[in-house]
C-alpha positions in Angstrom: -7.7 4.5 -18.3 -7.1 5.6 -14.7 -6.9 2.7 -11.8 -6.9 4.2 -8.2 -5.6 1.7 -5.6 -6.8 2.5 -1.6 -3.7 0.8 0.2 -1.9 0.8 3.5 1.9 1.0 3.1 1.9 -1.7 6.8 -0.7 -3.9 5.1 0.6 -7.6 4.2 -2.3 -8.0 1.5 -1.7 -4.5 -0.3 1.5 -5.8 -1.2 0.4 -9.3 -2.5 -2.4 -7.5 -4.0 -0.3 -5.1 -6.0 1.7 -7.7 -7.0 -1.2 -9.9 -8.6 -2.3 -6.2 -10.2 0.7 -5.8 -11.7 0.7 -9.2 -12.9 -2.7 -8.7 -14.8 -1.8 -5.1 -16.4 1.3 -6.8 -18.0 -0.7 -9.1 -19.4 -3.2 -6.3 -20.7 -3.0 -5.0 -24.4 -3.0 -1.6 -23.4 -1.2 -1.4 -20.1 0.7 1.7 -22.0 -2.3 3.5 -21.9 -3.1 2.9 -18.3 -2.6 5.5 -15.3 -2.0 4.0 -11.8 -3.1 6.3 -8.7 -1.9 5.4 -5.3 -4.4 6.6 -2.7 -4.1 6.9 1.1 -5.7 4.3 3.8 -4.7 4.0 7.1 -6.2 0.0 8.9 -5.3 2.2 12.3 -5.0 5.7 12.3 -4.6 5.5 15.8 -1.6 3.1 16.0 1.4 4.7 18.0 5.0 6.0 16.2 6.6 3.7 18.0 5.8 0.5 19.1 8.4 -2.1 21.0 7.2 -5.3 19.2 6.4 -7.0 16.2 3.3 -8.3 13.8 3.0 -11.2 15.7 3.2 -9.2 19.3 0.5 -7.1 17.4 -1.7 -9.8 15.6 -1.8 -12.0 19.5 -2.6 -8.6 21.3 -5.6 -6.9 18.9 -6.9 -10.5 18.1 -6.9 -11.8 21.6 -4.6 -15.1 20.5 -1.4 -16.6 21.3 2.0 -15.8 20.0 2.3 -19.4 18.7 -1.0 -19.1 16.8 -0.2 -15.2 15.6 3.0 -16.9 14.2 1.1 -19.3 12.6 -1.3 -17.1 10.9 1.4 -14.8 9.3 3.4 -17.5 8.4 0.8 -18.9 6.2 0.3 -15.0 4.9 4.3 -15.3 4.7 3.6 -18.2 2.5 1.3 -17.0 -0.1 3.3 -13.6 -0.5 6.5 -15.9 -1.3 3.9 -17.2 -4.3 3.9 -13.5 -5.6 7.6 -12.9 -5.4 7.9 -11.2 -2.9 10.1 -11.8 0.8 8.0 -11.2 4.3 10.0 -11.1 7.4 6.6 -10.6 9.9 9.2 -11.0 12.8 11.1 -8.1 11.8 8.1 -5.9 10.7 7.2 -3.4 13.1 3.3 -1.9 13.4 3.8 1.6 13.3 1.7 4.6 12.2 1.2 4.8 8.6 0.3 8.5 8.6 4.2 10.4 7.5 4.4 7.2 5.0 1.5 8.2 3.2 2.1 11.9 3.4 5.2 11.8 2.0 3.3 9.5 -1.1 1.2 12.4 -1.9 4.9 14.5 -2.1 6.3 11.5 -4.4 3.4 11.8 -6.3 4.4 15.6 -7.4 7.4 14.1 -8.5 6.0 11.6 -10.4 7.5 9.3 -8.3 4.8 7.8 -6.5 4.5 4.1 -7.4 8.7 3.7 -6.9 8.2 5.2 -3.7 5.1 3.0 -2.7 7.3 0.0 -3.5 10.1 0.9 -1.5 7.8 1.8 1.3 6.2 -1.6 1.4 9.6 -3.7 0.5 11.1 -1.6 3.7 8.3 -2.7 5.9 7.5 -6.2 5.2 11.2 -7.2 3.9 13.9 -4.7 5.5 12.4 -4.3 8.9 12.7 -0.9 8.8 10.8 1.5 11.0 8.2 3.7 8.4 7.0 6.0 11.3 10.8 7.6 11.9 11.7 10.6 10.0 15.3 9.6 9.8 14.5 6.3 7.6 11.7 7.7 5.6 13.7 10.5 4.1 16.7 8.1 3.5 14.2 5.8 1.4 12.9 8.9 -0.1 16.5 10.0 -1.4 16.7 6.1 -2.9 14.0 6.7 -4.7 15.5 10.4 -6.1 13.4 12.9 -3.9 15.4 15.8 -2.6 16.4 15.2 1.2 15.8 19.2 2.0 12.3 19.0 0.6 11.5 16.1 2.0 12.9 17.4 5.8 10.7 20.3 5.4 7.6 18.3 5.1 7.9 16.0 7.4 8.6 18.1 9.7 5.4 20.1 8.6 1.5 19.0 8.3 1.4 19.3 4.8 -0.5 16.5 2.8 -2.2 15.3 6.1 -5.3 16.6 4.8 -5.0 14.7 1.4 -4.7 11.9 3.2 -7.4 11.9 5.5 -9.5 12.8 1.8 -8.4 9.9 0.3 -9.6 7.7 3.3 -12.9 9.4 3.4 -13.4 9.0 -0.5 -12.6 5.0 0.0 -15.8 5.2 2.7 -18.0 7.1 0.7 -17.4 4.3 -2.3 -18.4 2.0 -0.3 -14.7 0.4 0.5 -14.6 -1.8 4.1 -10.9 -2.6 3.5 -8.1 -2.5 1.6 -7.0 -3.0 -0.9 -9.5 -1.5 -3.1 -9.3 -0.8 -6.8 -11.2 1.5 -8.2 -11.2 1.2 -12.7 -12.3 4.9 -13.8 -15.1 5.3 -11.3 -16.5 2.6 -13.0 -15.9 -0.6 -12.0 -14.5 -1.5 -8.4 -12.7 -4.4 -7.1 -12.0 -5.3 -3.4 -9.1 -7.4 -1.7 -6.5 -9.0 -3.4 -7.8 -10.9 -5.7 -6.4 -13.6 -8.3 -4.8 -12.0 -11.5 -7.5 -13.0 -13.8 -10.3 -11.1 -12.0 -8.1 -7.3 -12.1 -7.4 -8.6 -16.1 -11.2 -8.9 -16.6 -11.7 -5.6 -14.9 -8.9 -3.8 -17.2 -10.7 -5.3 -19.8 -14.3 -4.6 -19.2 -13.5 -1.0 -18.2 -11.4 -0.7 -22.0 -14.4 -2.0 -23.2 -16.5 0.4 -22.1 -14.8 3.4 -23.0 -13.6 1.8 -26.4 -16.8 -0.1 -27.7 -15.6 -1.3 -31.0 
């Protein structure tokens, strides 16, 4: 069975979603024979490389809010991704452009090293604070993660896998995806957001079912 997950590497409930995913595949009989697929979204392909402030600057400024009440809202976001294991630091986080994060994902993926480096890509965001638009930092997670620093140099400094990425975003539009995350159970079945564990075990399930009917 193959399970393609749309995700943004800066997007707080990718991260809660994958853990809740992860969740409901160990709790799936045949999670051995399951394939995970990380594909490419971008929530703002237009946000800058750098940007001086944090999620909450971000959150007040696109939404139109205060601080105080951008605060509030990723707190309680904060909250619910402590419930999944995992640490947020929102006031650390910085809203960068996703774009050389996901590019070097389709290189990891070569590699067969795609979901380890999709994890430390989202812990380095939303826990380390670390910058994922700099070149600098992204190859030094790559290396963690056992890519070669050379190849990884090369493309970065390079285009390559842009247009990958960009297919990946189209292909979550033309099935129908408004947001992310989206799971996608072979081209069968399709659920959207992060949901609770029980509804990606029911669709593990279902989709077994339908390619093994007994």
């Amino acid at each position: 069975m193959k399970v393609e997950i749309w995700s943004d590497v800066v997007c707080p409930w990718c991260y809660i979603g994958r853990r809740r995913f992860e969740k409901a595949l160990s709790e799936f009989e045949h999670s051995d024979q399951v394939e995970v697929i990380w594909r490419s979204f971008q929530l703002d392909p237009d946000a800058p490389r750098d940007y001086a402030g944090n999620v909450n600057d971000m959150l007040a400024e696109h939404y139109g809010i205060s601080l105080a009440q951008a605060k509030s809202k990723n707190a309680q976001v904060a909250e619910l991704a402590a419930l999944e294991g995992l640490e947020y630091h929102l006031d650390q986080a910085h809203p960068v452009n996703s774009l050389d994060a996901h590019r070097l994902l389709h290189l990891a993926a070569q590699h067969h090293l795609q979901s380890e480096m999709k994890e430390r890509l989202q812990k380095a965001y939303f826990t380390d604070g670390k910058v994922i638009s700099d070149p600098d930092t992204l190859v030094q997670l790559a290396i963690e993660v056992g890519l070669d620093e050379a190849e990884v140099r090369r493309m970065l400094a390079s285009d390559d896998f842009a247009n990958e990425v960009q297919a990946d975003i189209n292909q979550a539009g033309a099935l129908g995806s408004t947001g992310v995350p989206f799971f996608v159970f072979d081209q069968k079945y399709a659920v959207s957001g992060a949901q609770p564990v029980k509804v990606f075990l029911k669709a593990l399930e279902s989709t077994w079912s339908s390619s093994h009917p007994e």
